[in-house]
VEXTIMI-507939 format. One record per residue: residue in one letter; x, y, z of N, C-alpha, C in turn. Coordinates in nm, 2 decimals, padded with zeros to 4 digits. Example, Ala and Ser with C-alpha at 12.3 -4.5 7.8 and 13.67 -1.06 7.14 Angstrom:
# residues 2
 resn    n_X    n_Y    n_Z   ca_X   ca_Y   ca_Z    c_X    c_Y    c_Z
    A  01.32 -00.57  00.78  01.23 -00.45  00.78  01.32 -00.33  00.78
    S  01.28 -00.22  00.71  01.37 -00.11  00.71  01.29  00.00  00.79
//
This chain:
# residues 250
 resn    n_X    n_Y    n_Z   ca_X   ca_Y   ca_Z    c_X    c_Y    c_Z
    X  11.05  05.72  20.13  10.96  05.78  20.04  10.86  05.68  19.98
    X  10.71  05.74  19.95  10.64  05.67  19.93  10.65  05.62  19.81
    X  10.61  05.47  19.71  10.66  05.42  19.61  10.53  05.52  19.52
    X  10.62  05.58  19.37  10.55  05.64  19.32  10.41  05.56  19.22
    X  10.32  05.58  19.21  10.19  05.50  19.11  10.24  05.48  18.98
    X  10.21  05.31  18.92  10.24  05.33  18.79  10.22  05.41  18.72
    X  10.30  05.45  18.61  10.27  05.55  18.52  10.15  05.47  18.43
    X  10.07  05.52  18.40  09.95  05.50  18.32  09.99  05.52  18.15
    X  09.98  05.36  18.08  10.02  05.38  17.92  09.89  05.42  17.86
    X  09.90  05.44  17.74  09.79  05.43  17.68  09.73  05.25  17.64
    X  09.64  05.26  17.63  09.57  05.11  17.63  09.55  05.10  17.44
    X  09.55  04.99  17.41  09.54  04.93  17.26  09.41  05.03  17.19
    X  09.31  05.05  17.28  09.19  05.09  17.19  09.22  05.27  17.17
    X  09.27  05.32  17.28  09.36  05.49  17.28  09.46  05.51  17.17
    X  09.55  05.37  17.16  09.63  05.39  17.05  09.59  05.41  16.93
    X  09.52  05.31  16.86  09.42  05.27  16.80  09.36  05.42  16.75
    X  09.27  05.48  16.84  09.18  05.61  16.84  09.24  05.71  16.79
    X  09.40  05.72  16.83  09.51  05.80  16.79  09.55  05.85  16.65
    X  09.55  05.65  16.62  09.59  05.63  16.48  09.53  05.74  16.37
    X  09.34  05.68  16.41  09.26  05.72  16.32  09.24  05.87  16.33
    X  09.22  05.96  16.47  09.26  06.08  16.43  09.38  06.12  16.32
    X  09.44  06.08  16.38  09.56  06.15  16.27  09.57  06.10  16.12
    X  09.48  05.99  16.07  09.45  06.01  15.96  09.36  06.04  15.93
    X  09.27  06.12  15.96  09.13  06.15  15.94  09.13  06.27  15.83
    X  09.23  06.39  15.86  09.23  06.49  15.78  09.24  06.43  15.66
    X  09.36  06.39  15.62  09.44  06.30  15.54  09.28  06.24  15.42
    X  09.21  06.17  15.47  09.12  06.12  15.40  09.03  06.21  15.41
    X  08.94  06.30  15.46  08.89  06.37  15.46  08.95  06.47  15.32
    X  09.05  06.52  15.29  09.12  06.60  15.18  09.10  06.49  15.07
    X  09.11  06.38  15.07  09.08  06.23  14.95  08.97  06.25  14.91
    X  08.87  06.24  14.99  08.72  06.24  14.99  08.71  06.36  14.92
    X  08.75  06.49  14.99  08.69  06.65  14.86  08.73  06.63  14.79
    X  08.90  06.57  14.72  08.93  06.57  14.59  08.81  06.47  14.50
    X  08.77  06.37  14.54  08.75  06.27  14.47  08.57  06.29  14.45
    X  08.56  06.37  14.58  08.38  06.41  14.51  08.39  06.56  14.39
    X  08.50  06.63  14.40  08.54  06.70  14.30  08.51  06.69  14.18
    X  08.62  06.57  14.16  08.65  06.48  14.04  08.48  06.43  13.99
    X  08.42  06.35  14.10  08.33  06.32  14.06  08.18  06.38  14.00
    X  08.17  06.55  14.08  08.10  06.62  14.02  08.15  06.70  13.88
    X  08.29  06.68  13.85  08.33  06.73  13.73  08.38  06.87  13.78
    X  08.43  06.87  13.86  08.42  07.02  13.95  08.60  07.02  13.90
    X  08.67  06.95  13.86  08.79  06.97  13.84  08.82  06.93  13.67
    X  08.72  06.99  13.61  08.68  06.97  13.47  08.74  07.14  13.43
    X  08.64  07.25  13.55  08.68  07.40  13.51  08.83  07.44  13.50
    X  08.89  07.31  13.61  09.04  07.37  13.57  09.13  07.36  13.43
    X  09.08  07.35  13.33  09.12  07.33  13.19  09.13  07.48  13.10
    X  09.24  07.44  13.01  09.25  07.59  12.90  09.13  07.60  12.82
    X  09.01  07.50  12.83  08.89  07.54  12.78  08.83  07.62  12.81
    X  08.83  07.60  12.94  08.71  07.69  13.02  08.80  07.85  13.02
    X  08.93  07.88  13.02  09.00  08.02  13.03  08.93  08.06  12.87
    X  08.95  07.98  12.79  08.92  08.03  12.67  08.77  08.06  12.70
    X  08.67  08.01  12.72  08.53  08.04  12.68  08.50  08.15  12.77
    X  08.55  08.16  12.91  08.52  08.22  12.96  08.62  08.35  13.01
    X  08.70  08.40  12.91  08.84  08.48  12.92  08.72  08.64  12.92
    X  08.59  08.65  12.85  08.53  08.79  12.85  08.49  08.84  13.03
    X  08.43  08.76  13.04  08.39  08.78  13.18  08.51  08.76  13.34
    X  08.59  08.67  13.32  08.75  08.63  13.40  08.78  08.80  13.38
    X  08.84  08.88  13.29  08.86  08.98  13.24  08.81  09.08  13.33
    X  08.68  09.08  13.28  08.56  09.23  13.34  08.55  09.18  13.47
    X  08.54  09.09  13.51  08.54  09.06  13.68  08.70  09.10  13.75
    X  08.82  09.07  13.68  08.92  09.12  13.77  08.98  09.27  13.73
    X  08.90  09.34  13.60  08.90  09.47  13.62  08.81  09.54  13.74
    X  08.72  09.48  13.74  08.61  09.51  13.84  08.65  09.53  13.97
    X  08.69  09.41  14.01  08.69  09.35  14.15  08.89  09.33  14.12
    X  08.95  09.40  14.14  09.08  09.34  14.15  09.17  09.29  14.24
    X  09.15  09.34  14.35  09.14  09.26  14.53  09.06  09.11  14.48
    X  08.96  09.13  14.49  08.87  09.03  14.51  08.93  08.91  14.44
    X  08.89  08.95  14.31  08.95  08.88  14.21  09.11  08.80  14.25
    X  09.19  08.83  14.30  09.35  08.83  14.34  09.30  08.72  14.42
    X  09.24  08.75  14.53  09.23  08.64  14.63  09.17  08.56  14.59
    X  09.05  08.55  14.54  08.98  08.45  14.48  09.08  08.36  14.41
    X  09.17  08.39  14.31  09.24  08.31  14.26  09.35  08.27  14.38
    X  09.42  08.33  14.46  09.51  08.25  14.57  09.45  08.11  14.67
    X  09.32  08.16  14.67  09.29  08.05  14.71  09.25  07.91  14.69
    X  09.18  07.94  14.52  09.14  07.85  14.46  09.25  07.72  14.44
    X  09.41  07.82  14.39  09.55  07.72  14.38  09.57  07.70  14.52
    X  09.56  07.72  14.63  09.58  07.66  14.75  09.50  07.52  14.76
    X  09.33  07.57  14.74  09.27  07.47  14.78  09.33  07.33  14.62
    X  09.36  07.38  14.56  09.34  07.28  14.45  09.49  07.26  14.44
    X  09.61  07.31  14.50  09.74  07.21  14.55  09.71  07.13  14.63
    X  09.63  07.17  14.74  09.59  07.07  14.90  09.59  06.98  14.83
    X  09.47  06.97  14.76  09.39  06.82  14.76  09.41  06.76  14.59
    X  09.51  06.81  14.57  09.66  06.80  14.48  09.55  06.74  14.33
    X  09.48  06.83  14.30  09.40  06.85  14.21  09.52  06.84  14.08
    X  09.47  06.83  13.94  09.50  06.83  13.82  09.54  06.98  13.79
    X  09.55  07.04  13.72  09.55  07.17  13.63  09.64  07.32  13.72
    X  09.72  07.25  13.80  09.86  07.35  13.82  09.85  07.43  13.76
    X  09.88  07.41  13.62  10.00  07.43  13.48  09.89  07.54  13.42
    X  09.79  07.48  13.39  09.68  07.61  13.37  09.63  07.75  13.46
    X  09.62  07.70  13.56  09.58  07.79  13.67  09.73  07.89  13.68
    X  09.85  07.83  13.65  09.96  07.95  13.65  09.95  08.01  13.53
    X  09.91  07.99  13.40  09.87  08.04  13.25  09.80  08.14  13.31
    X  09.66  08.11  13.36  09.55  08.19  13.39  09.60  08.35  13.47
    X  09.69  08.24  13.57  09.71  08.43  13.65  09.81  08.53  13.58
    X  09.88  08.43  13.45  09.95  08.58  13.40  09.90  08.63  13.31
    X  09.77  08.53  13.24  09.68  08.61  13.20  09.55  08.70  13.23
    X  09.53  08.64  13.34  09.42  08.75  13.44  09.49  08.86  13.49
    X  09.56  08.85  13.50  09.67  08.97  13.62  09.81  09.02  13.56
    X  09.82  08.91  13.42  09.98  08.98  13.41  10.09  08.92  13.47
    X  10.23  08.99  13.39  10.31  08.82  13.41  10.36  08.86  13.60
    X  10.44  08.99  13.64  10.47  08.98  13.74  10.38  08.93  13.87
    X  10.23  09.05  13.88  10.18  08.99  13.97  10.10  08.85  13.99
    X  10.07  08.78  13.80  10.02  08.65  13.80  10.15  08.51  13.89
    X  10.27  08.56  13.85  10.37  08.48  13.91  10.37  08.50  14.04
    X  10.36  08.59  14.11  10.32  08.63  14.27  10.24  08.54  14.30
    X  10.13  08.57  14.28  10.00  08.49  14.37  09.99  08.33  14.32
    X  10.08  08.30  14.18  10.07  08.15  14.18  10.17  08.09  14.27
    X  10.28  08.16  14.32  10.35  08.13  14.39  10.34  08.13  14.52
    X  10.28  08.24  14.56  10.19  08.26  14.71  10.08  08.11  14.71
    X  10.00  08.09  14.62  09.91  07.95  14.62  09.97  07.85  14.67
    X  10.05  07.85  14.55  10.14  07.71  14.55  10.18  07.68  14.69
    X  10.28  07.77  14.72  10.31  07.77  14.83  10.28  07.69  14.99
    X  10.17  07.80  14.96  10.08  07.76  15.12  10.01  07.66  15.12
    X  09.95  07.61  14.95  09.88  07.44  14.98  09.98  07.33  14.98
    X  10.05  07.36  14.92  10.22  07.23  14.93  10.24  07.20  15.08
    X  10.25  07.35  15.18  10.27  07.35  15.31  10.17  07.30  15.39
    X  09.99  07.32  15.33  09.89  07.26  15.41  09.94  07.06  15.38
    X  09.92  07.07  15.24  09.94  06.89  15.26  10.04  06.84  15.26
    X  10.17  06.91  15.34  10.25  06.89  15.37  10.27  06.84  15.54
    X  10.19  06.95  15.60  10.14  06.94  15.71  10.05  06.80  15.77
    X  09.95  06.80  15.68  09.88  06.69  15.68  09.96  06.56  15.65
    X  09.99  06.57  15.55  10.06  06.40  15.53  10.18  06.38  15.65
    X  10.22  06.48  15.74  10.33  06.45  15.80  10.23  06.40  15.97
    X  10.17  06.44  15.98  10.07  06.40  16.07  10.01  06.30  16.05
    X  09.97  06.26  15.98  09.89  06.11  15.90  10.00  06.02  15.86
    X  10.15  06.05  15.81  10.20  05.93  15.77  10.34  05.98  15.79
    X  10.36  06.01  15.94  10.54  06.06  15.88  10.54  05.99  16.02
    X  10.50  05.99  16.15  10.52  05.94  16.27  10.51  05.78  16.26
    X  10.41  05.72  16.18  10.39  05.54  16.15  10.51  05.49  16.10
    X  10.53  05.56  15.98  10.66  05.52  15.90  10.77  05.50  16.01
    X  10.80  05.66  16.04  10.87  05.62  16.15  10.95  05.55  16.22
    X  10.80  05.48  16.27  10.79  05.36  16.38  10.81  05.22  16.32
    X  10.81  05.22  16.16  10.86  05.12  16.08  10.94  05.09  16.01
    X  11.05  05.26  16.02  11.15  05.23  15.94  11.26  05.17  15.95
    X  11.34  05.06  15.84  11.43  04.99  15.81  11.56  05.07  15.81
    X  11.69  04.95  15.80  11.78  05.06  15.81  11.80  05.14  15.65
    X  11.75  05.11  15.57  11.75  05.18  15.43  11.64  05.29  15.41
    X  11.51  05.34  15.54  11.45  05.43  15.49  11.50  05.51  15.64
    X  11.59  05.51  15.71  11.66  05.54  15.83  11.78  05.66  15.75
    X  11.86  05.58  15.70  11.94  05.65  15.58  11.90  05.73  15.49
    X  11.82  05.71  15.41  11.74  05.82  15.34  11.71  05.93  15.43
    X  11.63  05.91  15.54  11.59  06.02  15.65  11.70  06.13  15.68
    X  11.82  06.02  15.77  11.94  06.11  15.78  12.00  06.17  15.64
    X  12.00  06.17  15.53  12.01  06.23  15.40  11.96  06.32  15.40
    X  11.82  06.31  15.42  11.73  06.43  15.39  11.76  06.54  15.53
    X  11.77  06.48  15.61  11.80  06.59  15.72  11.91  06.68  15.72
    X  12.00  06.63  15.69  12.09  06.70  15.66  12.17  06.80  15.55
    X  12.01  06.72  15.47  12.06  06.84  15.30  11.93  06.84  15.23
    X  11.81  06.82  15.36  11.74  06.86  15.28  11.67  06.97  15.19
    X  11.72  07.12  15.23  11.70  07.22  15.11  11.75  07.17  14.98
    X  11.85  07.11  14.97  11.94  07.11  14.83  11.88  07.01  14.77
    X  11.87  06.91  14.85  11.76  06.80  14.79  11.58  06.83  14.76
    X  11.55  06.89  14.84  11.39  06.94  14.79  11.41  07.07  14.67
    X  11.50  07.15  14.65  11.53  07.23  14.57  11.51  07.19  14.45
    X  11.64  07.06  14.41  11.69  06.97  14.33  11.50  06.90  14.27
    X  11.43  06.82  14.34  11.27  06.81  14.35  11.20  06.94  14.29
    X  11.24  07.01  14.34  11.13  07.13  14.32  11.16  07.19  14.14
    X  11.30  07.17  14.07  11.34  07.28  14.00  11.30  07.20  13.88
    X  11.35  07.03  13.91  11.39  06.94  13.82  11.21  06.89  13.74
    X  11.14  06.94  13.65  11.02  06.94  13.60  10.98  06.77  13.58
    X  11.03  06.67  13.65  11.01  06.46  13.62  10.96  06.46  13.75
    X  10.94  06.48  13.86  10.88  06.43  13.99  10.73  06.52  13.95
    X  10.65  06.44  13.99  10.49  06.49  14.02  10.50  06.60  14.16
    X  10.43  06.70  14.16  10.43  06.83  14.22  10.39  06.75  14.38
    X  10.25  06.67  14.37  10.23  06.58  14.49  10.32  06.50  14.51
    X  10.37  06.46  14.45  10.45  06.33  14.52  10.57  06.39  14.61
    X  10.61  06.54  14.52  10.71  06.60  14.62  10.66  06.66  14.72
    X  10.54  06.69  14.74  10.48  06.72  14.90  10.47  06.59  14.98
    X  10.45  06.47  14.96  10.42  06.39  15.06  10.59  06.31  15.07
    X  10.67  06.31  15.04  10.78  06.22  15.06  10.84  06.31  15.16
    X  10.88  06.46  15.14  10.94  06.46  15.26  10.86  06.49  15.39
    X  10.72  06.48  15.39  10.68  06.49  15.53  10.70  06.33  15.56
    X  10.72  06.23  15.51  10.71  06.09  15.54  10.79  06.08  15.59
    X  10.93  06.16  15.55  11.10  06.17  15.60  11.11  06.25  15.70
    X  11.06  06.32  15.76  11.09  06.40  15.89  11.16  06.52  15.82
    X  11.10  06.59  15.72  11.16  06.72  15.69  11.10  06.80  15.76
    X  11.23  06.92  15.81  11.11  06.95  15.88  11.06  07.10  15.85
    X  10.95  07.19  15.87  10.87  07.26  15.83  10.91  07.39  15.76
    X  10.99  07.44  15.81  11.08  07.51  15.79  11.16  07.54  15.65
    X  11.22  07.44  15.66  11.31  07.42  15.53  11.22  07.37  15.41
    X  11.09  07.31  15.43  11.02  07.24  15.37  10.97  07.33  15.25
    X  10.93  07.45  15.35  10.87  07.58  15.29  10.99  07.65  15.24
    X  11.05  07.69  15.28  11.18  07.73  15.17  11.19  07.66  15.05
    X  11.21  07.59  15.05  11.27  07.45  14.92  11.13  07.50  14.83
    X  11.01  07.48  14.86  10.90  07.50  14.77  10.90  07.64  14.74
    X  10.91  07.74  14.86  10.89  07.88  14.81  11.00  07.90  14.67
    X  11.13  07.86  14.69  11.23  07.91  14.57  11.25  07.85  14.50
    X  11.20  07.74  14.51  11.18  07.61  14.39  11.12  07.65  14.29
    X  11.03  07.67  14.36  10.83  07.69  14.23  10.84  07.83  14.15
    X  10.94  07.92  14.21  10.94  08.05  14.15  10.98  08.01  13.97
    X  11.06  07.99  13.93  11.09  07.97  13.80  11.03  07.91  13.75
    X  10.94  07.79  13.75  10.85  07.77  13.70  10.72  07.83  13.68
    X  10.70  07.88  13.76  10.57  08.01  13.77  10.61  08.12  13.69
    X  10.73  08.17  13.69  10.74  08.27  13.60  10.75  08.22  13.45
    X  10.80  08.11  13.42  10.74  08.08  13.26  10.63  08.09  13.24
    X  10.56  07.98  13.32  10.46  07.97  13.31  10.33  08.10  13.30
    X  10.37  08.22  13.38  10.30  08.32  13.36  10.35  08.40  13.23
    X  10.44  08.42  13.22  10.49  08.47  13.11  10.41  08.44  12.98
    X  10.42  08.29  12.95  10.31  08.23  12.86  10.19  08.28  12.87
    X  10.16  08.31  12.99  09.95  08.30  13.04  09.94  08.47  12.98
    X  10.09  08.55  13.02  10.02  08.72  12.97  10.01  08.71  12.85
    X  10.05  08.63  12.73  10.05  08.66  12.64  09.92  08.55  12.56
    X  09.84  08.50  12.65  09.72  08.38  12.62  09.61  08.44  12.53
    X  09.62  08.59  12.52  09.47  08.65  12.45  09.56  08.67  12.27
    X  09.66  08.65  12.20  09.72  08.63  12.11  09.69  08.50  12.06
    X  09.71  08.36  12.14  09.69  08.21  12.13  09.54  08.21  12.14
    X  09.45  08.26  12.24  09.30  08.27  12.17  09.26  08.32  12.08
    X  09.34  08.43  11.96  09.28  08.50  11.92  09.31  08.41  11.79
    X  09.41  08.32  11.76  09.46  08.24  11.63  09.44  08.16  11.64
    X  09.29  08.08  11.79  09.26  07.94  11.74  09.36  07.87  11.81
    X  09.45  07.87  11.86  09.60  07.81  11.91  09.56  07.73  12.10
    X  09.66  07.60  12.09  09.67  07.60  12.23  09.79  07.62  12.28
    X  09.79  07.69  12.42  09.92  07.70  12.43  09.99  07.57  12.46
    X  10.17  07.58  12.45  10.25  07.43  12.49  10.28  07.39  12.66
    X  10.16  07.33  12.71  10.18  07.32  12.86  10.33  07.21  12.85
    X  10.40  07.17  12.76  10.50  07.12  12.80  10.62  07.18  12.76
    X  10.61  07.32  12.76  10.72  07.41  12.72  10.86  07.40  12.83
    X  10.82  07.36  12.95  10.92  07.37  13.03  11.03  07.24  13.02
    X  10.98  07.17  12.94  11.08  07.04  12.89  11.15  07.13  12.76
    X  11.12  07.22  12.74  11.23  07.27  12.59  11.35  07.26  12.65
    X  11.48  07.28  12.53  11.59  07.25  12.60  11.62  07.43  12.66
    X  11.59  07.48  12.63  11.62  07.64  12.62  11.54  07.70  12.83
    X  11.46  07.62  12.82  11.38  07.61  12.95  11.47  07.51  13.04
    X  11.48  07.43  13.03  11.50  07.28  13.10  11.63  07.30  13.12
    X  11.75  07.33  13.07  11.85  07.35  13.06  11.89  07.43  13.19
    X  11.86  07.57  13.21  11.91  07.65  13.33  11.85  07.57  13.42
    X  11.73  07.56  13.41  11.67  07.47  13.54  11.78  07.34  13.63
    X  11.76  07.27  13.52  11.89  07.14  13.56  12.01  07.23  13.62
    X  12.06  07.33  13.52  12.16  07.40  13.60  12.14  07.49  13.75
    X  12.03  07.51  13.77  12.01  07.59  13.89  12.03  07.44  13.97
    X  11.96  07.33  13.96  11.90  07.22  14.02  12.07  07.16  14.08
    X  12.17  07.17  13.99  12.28  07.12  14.00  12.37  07.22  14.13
    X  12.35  07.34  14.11  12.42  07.44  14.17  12.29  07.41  14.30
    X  12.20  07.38  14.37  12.19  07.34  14.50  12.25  07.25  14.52
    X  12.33  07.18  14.43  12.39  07.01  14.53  12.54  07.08  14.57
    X  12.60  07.20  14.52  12.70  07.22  14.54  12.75  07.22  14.70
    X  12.66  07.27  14.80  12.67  07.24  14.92  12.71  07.11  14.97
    X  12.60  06.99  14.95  12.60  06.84  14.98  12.72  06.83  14.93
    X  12.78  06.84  14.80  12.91  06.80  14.75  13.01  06.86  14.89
    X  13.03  06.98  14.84  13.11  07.06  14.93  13.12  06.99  15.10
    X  13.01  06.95  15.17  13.03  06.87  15.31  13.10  06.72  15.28
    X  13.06  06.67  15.20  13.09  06.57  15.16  13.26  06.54  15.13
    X  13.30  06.62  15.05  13.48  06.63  15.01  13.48  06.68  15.12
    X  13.44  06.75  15.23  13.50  06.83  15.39  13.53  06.72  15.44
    X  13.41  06.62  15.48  13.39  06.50  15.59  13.53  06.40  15.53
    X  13.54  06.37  15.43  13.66  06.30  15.35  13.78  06.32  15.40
    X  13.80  06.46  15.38  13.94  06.53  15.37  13.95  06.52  15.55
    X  13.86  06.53  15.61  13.86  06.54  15.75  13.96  06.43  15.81
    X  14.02  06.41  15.90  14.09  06.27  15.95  13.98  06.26  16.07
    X  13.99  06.10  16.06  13.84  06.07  16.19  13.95  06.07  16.34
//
């Protein structure tokens, strides 16, 4: 038989080209945040602006109530992506624009699907390099997360001390994979959203006395408390394999 042709690698300048594709989105999403920021364009996401402009927010989603609905799902999509400031208000806003059930819906529907866009993104930009660099101590972490990672992103998601981005970009860096990624956020973010709208239906009482509402209500102990307890009751699994693998004889 005839001897087959070397296989053809990629060459230093292809690899290279690679690289920069796959971080391109990645900075590209930096770039909109940061001309945002710099047109002041991430100024509107504040409880000022709900307050001054709560007459017209009002008459436009009686008006337009579709409209309105989407308009707001997207705005929290685009402004989780590119992991904007003002979460915490924009979930106030939808249970005050919409009311607490369907405002907790659609912040949750937002939330959701931008956590998963720059989740997507940073796992394409920085989850394959790492990778290719990791130690045996970010090797272990990985296998950690692979194997419990719902309970662990859960645990992230419930527990109100980790920044909302930092828990989108760590486990695409880890090889979580897409799937579960989205679960962990979808039933994570729900309790949080529902306080938080809960607060927002009742925001035309706190405009009407002059008042701000407490965006750090979810550190009360009366809040915080079931949370940590929900947050604990995901580890019950990890535990549970854990005393299995033990009790197991090798």
């Amino acid at each position: 038989m005839a001897d087959r042709p070397p296989e053809k690698r990629g060459s230093p300048d292809d690899t290279a080209a690679h690289r920069r594709f796959r971080l391109w989105p990645l900075a590209l999403l930096a770039a909109v945040a940061l001309l945002l920021y710099l047109l002041g364009i991430t100024d509107y996401l504040s409880f000022e602006t709900l307050r001054r402009e709560r007459a017209l927010l009002l008459a436009w989603v009686e008006r337009y109530p579709l409209l309105s609905a989407t308009g707001f799902v997207l705005v929290y999509i685009a402004a989780t992506a590119l992991s904007l400031p003002g979460g915490a208000v924009l979930t106030l806003a939808g249970g005050f624009l919409f009311g607490f059930l369907p405002g907790a819906v659609y912040a949750t529907i937002g939330a959701t699907v931008g956590a998963v866009l720059i989740f997507l993104v940073a796992r394409s930009a920085l989850g394959e390099p790492l990778r290719a660099r990791a130690g045996p101590w970010l090797t272990r972490m990985r296998e950690g997360f692979n194997r419990n990672g719902l309970s662990y992103l859960l645990v992230l998601r419930l527990v109100p001390v980790f920044p909302f981005w930092l828990v989108n970009l760590v486990p695409a860096m880890l090889g979580v994979p897409l799937s579960t990624y989205t679960l962990a956020t979808f039933l994570g973010i729900i309790p949080g959203c529902l306080v938080y709208t809960s607060v927002g239906a009742g925001l035309g009482a706190v405009f009407d006395a002059g008042e701000e509402p407490d965006l750090g209500l979810i550190l009360e102990p009366e809040i915080l408390l079931p949370l940590l307890g929900l947050a604990l009751l995901s580890l019950v699994p990890v535990v549970y394999r854990r005393l299995r693998r033990r009790a197991t004889p090798a």
